[in-house]
GUDOMAR-920133 format. One line per field, with one value per residue: x, y, z of N, C-alpha, C, CB in turn; residue in one letter; residue number from 0. Coordinates in nm, 4 decimals, decimal comma. Glycine has a CB too. Example, Ala and Ser with C-alpha at 12.3 -4.5 7.8 and 13.67 -1.06 7.14 Angstrom:
REM residues 2
npx (1,3190 | 1,2850)
npy (-0,5690 | -0,2250)
npz (0,7800 | 0,7080)
capx (1,2300 | 1,3670)
capy (-0,4500 | -0,1060)
capz (0,7800 | 0,7140)
cpx (1,3200 | 1,2900)
cpy (-0,3300 | 0,0030)
cpz (0,7800 | 0,7870)
cbpx (1,1308 | 1,4084)
cbpy (-0,4473 | -0,0598)
cbpz (0,9046 | 0,5725)
aa (a | s)
i (0 | 1)
//
This chain:
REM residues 139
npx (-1,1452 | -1,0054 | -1,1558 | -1,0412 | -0,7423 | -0,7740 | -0,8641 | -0,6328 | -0,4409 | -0,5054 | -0,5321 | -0,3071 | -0,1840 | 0,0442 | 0,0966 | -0,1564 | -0,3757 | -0,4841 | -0,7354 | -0,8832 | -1,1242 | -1,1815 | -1,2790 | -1,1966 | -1,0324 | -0,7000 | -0,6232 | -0,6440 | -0,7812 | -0,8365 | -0,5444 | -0,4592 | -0,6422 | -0,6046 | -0,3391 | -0,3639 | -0,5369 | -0,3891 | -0,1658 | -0,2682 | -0,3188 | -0,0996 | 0,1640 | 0,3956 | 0,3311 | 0,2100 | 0,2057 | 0,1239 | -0,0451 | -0,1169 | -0,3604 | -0,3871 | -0,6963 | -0,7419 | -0,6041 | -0,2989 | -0,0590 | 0,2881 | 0,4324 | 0,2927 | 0,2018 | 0,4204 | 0,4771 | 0,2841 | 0,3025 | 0,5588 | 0,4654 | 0,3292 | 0,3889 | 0,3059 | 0,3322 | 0,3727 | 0,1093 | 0,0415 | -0,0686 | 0,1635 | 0,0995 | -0,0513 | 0,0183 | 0,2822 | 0,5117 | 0,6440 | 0,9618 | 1,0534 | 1,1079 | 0,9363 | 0,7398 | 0,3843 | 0,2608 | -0,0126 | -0,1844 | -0,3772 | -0,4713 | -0,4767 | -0,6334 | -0,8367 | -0,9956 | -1,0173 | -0,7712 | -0,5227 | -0,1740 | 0,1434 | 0,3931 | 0,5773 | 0,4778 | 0,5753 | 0,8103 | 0,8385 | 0,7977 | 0,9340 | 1,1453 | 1,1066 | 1,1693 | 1,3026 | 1,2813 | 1,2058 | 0,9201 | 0,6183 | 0,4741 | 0,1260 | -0,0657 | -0,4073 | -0,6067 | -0,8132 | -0,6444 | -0,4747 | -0,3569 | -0,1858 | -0,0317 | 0,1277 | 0,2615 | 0,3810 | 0,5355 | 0,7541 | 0,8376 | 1,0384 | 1,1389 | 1,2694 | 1,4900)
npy (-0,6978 | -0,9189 | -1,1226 | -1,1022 | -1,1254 | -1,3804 | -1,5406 | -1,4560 | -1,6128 | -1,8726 | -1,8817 | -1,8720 | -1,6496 | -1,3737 | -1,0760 | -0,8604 | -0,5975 | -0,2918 | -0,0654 | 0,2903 | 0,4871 | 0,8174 | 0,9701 | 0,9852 | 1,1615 | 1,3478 | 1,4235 | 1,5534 | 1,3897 | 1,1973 | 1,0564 | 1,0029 | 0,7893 | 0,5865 | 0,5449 | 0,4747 | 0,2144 | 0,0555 | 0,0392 | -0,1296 | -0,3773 | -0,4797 | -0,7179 | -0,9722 | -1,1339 | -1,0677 | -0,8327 | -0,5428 | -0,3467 | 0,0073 | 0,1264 | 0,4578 | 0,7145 | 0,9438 | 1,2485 | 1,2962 | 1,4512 | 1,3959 | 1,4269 | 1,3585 | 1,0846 | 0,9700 | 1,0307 | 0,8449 | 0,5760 | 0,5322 | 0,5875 | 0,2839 | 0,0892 | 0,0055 | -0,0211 | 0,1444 | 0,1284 | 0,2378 | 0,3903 | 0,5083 | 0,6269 | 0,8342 | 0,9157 | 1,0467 | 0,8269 | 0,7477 | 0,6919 | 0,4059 | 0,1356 | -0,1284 | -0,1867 | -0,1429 | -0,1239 | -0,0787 | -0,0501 | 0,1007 | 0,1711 | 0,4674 | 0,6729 | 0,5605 | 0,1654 | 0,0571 | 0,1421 | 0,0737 | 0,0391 | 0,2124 | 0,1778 | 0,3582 | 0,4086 | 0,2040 | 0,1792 | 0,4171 | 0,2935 | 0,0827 | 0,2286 | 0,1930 | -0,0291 | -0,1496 | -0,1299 | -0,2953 | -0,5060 | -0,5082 | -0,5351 | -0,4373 | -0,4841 | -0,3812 | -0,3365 | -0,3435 | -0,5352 | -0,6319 | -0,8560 | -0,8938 | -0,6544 | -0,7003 | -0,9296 | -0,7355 | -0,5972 | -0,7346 | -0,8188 | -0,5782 | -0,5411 | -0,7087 | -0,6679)
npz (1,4421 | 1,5723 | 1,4442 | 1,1863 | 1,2367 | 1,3430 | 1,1015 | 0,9412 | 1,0388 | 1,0341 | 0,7307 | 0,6758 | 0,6269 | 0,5963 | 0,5740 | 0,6290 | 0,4831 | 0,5058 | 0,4478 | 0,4366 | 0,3477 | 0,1176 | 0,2666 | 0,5224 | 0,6629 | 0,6893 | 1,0447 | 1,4092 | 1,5539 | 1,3866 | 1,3482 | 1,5993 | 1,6141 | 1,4609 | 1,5588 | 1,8346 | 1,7631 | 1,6194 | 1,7793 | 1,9986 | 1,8563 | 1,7877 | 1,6337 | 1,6279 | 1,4506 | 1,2077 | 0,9442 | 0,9172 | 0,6565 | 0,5901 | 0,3302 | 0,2601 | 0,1775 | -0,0225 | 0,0523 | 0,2753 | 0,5075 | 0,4114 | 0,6829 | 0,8785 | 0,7806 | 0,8336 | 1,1003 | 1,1559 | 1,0831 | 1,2264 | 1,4752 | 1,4971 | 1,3453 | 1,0617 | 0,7595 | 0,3944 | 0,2060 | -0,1361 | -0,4675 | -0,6768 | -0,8782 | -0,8098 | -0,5505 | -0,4092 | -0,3431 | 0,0215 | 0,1059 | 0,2654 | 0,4355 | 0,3862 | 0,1620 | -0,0413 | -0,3811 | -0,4997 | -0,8051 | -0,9328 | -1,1933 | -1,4229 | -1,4529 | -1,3876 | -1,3764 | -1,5789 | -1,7085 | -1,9250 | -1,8532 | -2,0252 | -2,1891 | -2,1048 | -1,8590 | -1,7549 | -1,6922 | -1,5539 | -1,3134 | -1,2714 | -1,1614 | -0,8684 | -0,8411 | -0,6933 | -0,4526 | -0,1379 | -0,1601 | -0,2224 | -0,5717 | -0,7172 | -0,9697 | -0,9719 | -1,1784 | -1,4560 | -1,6769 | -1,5172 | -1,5629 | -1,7680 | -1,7876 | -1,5865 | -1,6771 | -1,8386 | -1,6890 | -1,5595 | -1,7674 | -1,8393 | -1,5960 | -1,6055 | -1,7925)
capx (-1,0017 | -0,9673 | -1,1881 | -0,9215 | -0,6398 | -0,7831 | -0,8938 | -0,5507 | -0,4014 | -0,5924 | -0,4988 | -0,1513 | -0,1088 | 0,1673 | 0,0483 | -0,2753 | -0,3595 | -0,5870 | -0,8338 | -0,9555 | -1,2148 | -1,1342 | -1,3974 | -1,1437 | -0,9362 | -0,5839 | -0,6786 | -0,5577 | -0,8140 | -0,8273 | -0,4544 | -0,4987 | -0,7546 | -0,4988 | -0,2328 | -0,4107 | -0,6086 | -0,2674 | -0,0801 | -0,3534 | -0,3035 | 0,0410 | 0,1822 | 0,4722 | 0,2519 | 0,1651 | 0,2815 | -0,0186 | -0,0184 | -0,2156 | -0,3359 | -0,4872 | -0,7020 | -0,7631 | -0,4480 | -0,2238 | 0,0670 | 0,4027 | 0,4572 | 0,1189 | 0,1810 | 0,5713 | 0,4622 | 0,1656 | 0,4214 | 0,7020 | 0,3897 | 0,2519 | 0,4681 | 0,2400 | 0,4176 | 0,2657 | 0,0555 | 0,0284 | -0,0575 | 0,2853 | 0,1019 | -0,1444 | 0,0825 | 0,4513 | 0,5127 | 0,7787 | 1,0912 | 1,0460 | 1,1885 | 0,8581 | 0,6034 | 0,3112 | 0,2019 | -0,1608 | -0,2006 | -0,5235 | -0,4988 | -0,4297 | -0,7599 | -0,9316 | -0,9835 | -0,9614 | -0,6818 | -0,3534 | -0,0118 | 0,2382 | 0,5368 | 0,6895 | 0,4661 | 0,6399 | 0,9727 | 0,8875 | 0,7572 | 1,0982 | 1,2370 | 1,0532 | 1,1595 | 1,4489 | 1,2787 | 1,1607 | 0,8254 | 0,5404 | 0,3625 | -0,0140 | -0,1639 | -0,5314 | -0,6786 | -0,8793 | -0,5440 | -0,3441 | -0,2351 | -0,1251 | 0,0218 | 0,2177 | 0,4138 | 0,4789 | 0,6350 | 0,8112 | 0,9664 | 1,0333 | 1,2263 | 1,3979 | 1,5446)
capy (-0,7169 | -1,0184 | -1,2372 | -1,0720 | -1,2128 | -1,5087 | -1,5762 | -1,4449 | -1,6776 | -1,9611 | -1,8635 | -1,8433 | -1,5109 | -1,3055 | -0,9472 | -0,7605 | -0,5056 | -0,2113 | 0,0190 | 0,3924 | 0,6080 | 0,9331 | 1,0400 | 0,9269 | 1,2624 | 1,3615 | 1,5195 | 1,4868 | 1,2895 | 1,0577 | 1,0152 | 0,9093 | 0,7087 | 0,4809 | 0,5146 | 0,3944 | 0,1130 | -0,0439 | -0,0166 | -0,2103 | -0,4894 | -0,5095 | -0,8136 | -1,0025 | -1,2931 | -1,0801 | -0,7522 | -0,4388 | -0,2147 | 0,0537 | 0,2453 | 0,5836 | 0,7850 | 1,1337 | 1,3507 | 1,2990 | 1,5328 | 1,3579 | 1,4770 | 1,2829 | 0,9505 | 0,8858 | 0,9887 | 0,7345 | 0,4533 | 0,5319 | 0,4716 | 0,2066 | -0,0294 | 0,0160 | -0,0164 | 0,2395 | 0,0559 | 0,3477 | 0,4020 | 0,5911 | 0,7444 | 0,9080 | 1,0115 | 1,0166 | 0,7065 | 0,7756 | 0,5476 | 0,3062 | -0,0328 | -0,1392 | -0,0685 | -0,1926 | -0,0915 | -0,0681 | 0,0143 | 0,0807 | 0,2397 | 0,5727 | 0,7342 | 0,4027 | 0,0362 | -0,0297 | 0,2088 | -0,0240 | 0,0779 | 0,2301 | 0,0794 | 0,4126 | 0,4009 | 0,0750 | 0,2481 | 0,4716 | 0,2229 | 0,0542 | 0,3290 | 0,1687 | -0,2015 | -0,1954 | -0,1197 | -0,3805 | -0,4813 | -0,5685 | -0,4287 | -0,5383 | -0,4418 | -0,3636 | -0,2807 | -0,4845 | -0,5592 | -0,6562 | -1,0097 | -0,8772 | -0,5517 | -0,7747 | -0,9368 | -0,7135 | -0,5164 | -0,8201 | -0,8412 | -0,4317 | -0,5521 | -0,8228 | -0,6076)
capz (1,4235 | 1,6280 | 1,3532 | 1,1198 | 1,3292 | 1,3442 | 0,9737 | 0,8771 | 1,1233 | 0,9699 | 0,6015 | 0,6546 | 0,5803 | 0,7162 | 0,5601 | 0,6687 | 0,4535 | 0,5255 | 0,3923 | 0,4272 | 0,2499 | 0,1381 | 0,3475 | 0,6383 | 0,5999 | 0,8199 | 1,1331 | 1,4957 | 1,6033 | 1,3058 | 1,3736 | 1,7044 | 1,6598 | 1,4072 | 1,6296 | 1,9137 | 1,7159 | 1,5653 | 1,8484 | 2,0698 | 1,8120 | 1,7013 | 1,6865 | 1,5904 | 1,3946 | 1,0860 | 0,9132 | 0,8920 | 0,5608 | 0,5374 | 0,2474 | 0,2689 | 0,0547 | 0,0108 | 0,1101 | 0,4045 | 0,4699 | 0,4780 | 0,8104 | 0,9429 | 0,7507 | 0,8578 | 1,2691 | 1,1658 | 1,0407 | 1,3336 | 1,5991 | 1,4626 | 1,2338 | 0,9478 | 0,6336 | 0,3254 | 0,0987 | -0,2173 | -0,6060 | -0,7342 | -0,9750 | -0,7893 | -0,4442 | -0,3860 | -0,1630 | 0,1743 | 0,0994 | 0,3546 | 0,4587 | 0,2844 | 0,0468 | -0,1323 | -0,4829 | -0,5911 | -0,9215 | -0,9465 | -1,2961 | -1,4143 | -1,4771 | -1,3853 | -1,3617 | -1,7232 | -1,7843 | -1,9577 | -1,8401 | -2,1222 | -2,2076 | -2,0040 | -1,7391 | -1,6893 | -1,7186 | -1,4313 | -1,1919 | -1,2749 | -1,0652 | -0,7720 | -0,8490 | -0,6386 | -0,3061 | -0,0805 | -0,1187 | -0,3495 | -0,6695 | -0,7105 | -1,0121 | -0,9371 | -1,3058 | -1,5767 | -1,7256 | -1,4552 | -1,5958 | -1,9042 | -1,7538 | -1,4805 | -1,7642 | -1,9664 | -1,6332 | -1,5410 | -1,8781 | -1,8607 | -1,4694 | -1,6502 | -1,9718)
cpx (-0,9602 | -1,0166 | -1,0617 | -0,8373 | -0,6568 | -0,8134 | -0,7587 | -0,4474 | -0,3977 | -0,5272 | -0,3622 | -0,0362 | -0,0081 | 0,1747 | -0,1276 | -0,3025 | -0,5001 | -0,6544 | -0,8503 | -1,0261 | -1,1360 | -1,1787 | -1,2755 | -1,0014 | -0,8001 | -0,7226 | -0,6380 | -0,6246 | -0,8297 | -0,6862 | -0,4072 | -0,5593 | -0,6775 | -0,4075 | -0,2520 | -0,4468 | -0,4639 | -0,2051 | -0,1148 | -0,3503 | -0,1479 | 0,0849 | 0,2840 | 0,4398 | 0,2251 | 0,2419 | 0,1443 | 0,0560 | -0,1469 | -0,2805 | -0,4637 | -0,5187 | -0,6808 | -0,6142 | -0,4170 | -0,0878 | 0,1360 | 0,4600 | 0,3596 | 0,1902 | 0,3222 | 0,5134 | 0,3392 | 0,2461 | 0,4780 | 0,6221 | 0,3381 | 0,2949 | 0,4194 | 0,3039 | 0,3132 | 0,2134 | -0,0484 | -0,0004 | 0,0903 | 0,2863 | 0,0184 | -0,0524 | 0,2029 | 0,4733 | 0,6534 | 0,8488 | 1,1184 | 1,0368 | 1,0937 | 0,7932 | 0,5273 | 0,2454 | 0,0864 | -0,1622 | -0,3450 | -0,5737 | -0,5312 | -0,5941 | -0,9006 | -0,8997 | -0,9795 | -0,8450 | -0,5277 | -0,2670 | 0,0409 | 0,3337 | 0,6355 | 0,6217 | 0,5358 | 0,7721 | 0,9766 | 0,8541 | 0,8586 | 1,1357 | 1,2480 | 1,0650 | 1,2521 | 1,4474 | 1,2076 | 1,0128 | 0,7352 | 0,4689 | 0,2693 | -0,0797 | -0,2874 | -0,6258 | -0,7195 | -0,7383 | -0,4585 | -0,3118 | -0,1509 | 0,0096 | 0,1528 | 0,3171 | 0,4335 | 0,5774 | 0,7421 | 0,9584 | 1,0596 | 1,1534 | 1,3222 | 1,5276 | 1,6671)
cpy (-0,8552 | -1,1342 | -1,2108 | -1,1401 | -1,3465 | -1,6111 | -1,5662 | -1,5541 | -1,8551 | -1,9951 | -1,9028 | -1,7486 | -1,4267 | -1,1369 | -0,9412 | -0,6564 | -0,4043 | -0,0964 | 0,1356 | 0,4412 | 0,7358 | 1,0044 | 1,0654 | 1,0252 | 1,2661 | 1,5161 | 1,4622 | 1,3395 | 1,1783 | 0,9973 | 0,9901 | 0,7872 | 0,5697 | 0,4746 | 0,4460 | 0,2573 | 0,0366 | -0,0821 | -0,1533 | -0,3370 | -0,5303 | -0,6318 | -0,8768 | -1,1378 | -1,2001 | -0,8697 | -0,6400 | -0,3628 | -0,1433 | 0,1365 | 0,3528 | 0,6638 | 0,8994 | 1,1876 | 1,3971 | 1,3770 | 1,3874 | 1,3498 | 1,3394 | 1,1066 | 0,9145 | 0,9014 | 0,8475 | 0,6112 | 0,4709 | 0,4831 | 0,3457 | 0,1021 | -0,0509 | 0,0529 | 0,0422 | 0,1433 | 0,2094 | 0,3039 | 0,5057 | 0,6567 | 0,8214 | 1,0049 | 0,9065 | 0,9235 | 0,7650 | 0,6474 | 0,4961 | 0,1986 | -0,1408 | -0,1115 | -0,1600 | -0,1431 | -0,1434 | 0,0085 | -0,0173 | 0,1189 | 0,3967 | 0,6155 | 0,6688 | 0,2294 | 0,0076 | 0,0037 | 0,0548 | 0,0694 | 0,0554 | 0,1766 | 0,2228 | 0,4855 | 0,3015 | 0,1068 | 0,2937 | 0,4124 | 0,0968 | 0,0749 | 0,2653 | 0,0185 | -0,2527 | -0,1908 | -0,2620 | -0,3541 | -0,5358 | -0,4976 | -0,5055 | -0,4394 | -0,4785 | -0,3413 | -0,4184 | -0,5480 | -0,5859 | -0,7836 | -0,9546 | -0,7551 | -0,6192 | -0,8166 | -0,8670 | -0,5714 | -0,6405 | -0,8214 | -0,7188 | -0,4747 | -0,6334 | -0,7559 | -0,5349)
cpz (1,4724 | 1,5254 | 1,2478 | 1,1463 | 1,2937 | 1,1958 | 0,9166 | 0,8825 | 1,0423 | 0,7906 | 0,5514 | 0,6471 | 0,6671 | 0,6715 | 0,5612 | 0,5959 | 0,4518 | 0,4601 | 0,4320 | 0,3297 | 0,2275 | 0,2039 | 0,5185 | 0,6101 | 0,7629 | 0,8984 | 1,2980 | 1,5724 | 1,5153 | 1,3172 | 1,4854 | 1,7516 | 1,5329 | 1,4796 | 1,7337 | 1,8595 | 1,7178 | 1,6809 | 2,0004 | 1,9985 | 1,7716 | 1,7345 | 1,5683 | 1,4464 | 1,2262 | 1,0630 | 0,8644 | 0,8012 | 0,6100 | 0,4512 | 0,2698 | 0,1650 | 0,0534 | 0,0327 | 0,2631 | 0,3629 | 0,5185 | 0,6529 | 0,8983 | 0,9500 | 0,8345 | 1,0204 | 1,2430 | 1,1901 | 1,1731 | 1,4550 | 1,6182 | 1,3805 | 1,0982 | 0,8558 | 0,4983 | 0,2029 | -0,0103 | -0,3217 | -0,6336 | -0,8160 | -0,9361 | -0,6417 | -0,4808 | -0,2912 | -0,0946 | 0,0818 | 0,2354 | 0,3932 | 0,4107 | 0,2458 | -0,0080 | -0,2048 | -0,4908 | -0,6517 | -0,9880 | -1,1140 | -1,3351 | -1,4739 | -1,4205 | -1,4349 | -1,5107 | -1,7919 | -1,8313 | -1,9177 | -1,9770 | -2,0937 | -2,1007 | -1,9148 | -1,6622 | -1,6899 | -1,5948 | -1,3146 | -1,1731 | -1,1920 | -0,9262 | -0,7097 | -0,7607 | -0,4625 | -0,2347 | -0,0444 | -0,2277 | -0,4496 | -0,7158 | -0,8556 | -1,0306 | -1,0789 | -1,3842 | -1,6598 | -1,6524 | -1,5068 | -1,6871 | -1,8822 | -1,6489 | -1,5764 | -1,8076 | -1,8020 | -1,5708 | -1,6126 | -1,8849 | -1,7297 | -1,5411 | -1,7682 | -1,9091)
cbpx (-0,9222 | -1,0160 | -1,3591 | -0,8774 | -0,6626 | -0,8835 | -1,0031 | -0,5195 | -0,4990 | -0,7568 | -0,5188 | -0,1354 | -0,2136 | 0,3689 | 0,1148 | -0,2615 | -0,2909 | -0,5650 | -0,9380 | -0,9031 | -1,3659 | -1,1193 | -1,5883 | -1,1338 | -1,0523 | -0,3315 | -0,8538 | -0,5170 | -0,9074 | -0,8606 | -0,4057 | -0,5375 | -0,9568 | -0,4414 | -0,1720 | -0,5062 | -0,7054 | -0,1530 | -0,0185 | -0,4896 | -0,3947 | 0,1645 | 0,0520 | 0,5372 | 0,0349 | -0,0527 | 0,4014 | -0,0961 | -0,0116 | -0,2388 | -0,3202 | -0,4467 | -0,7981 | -0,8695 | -0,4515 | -0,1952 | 0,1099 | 0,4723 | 0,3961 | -0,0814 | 0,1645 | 0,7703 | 0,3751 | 0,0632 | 0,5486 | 0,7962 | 0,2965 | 0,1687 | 0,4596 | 0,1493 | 0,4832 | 0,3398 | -0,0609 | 0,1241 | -0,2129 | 0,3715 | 0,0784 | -0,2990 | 0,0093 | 0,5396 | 0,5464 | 0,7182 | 1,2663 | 1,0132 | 1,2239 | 0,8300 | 0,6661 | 0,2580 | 0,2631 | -0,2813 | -0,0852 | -0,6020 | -0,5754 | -0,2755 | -0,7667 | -1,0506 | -1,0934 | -1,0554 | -0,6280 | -0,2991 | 0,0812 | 0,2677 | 0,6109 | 0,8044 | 0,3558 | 0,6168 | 1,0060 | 0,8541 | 0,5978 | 1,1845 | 1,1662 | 0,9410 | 1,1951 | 1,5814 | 1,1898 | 1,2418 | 0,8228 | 0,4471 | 0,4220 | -0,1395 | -0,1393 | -0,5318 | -0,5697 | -1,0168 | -0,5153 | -0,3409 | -0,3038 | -0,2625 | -0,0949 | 0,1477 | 0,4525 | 0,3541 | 0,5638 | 0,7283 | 0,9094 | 0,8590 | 1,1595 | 1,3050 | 1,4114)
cbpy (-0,6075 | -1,0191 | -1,2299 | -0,9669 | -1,2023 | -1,5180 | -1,4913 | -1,3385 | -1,6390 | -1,8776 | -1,7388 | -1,8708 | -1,4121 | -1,3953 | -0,8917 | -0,7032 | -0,5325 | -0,1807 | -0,0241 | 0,4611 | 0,6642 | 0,9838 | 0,8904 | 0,7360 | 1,4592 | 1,4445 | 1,5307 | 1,6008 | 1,3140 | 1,0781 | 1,0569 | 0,9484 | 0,8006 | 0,4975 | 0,6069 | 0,4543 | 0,1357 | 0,0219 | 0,1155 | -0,1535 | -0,4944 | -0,4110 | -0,8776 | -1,0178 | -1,3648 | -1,1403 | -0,8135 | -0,3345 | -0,2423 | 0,0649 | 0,1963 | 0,6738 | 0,7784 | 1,1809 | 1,5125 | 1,1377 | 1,7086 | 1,4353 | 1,6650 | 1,3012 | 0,9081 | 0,9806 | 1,1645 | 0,7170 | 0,4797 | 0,7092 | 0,5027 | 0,2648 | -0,1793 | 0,0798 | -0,1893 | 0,4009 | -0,0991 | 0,4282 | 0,4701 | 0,5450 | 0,7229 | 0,8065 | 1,0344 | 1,1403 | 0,4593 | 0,7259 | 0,5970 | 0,3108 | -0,0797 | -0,1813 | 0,0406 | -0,2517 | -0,1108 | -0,0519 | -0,0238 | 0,1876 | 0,1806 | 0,6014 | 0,7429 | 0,4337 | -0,0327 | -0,0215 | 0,3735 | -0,0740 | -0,0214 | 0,3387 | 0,0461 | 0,5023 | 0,3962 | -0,0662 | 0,3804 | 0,5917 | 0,1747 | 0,1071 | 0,4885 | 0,2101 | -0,2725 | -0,0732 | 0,0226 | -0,4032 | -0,3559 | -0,6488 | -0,3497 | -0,5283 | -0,4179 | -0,2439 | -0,1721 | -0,3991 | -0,4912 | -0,6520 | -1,1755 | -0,8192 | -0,4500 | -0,9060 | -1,0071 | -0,6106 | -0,4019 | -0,9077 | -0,8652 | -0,3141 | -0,6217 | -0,9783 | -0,4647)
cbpz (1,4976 | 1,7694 | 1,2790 | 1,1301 | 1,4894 | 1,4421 | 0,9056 | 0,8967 | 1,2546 | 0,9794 | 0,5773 | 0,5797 | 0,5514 | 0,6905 | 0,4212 | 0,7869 | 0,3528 | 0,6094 | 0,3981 | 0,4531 | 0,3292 | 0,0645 | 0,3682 | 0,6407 | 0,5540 | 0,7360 | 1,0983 | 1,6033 | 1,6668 | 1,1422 | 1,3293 | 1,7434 | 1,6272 | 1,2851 | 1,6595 | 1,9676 | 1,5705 | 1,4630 | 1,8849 | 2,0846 | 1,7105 | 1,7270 | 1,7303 | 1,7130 | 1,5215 | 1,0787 | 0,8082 | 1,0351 | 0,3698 | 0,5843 | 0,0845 | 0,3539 | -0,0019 | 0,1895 | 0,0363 | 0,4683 | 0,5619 | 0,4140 | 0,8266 | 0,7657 | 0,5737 | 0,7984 | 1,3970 | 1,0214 | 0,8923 | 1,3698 | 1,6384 | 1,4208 | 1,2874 | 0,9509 | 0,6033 | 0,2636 | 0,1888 | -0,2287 | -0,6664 | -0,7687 | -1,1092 | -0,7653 | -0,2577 | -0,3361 | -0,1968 | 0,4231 | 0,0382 | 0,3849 | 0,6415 | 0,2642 | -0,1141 | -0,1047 | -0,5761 | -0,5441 | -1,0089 | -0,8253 | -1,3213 | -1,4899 | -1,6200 | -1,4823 | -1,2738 | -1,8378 | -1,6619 | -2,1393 | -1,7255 | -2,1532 | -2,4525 | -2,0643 | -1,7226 | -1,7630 | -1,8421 | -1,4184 | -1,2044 | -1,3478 | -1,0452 | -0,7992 | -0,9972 | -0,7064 | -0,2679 | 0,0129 | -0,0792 | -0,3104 | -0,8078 | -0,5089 | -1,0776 | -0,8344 | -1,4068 | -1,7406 | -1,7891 | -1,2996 | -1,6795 | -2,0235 | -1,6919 | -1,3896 | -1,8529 | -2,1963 | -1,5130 | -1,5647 | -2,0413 | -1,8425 | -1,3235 | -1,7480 | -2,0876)
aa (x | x | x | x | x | x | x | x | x | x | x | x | x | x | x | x | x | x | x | x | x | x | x | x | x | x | x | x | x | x | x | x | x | x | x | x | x | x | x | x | x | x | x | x | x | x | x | x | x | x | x | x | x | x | x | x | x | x | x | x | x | x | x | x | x | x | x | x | x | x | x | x | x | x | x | x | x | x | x | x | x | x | x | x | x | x | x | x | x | x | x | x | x | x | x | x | x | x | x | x | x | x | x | x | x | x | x | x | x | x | x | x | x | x | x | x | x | x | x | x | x | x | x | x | x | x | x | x | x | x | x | x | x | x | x | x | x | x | x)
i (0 | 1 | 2 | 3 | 4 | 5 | 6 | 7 | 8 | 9 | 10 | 11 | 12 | 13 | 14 | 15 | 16 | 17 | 18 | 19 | 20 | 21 | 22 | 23 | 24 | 25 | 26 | 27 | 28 | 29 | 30 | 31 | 32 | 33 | 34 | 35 | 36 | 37 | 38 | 39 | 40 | 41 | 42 | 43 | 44 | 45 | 46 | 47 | 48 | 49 | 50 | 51 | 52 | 53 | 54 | 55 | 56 | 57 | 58 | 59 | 60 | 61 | 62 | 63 | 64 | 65 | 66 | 67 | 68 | 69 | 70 | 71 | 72 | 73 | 74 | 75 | 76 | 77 | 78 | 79 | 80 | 81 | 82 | 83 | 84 | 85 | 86 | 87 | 88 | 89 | 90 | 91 | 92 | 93 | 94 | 95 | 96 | 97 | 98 | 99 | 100 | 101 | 102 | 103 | 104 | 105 | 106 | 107 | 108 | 109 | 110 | 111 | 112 | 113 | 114 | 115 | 116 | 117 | 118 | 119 | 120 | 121 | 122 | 123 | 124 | 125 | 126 | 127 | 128 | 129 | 130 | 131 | 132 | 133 | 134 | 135 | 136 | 137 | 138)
//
C-alpha cells in the first residue's frame, strides 16, 4: 500500500481504486479486515474506491463506506449501486467484454448521469460506446 501511495503520489493521481475477487465474499471477518486496512491508511492526499465482487448485502457495504470513506465503485447492470455522494461506473459489459451497449441500455444508465462521479466503460467497445452515451447525455 505504501508503494501505492507513493506511485499514486508520483502520478498525480487523486483516486485509488480497488479490487476484490469474488472469492473475497461478505463475512465479519472479511469486513473487518477492510475496515481496519482503510482506516490505517486513510488519508486526505487521495480518494479510495472500492469495487466488490460476488454479493454483499446493502447493510455490509454502506457500514463498510461510513467506516472507511470508500466510495462504491459498481457495474449498474449487474448490482444496484447505494446512492452515495460518489460513485464509479464499470461497465464491464453485459454478458461480457465484447458485449456493445443498446441504444436503451444507454437510456438507463442516463438515469445515473446526474450523480456525482464517473462512468468507465470497461468492454471491447468502450470508445465507441462512450460516444454514443455522451451523445445519449447530451440529447
Amino acid at each position: 500500500m505504501e508503494k501505492t501511495l507513493e506511485c499514486a503520489e508520483l502520478l498525480g493521481a487523486k483516486i485509488i481504486i480497488f479490487q476484490t475477487p469474488a472469492s473475497f465474499k461478505e463475512s465479519n471477518d472479511n469486513i473487518k479486515s477492510i475496515v481496519d486496512f482503510f482506516r490505517k491508511f486513510r488519508t486526505d492526499r487521495f480518494i479510495f474506491g472500492w469495487e466488490h465482487r460476488g454479493t454483499w448485502s446493502k447493510d455490509a457495504l454502506k457500514l463498510i463506506y461510513s467506516e472507511t470513506g470508500l466510495f462504491e465503485i459498481v457495474d449498474p447492470f449487474k448490482t444496484e449501486p447505494l446512492k452515495t455522494d460518489f460513485i464509479y461506473f464499470r461497465l464491464h459489459g453485459i454478458g461480457g467484454y465484447r458485449y456493445k451497449y443498446t441504444d436503451e441500455d444507454l437510456l438507463k444508465l442516463k438515469e445515473y448521469a446526474e450523480w456525482n462521479g464517473y462512468i468507465m466503460f470497461n468492454n471491447t467497445n468502450m470508445f465507441e460506446d462512450a460516444k454514443r452515451f455522451r451523445k445519449v447525455v447530451s440529447s
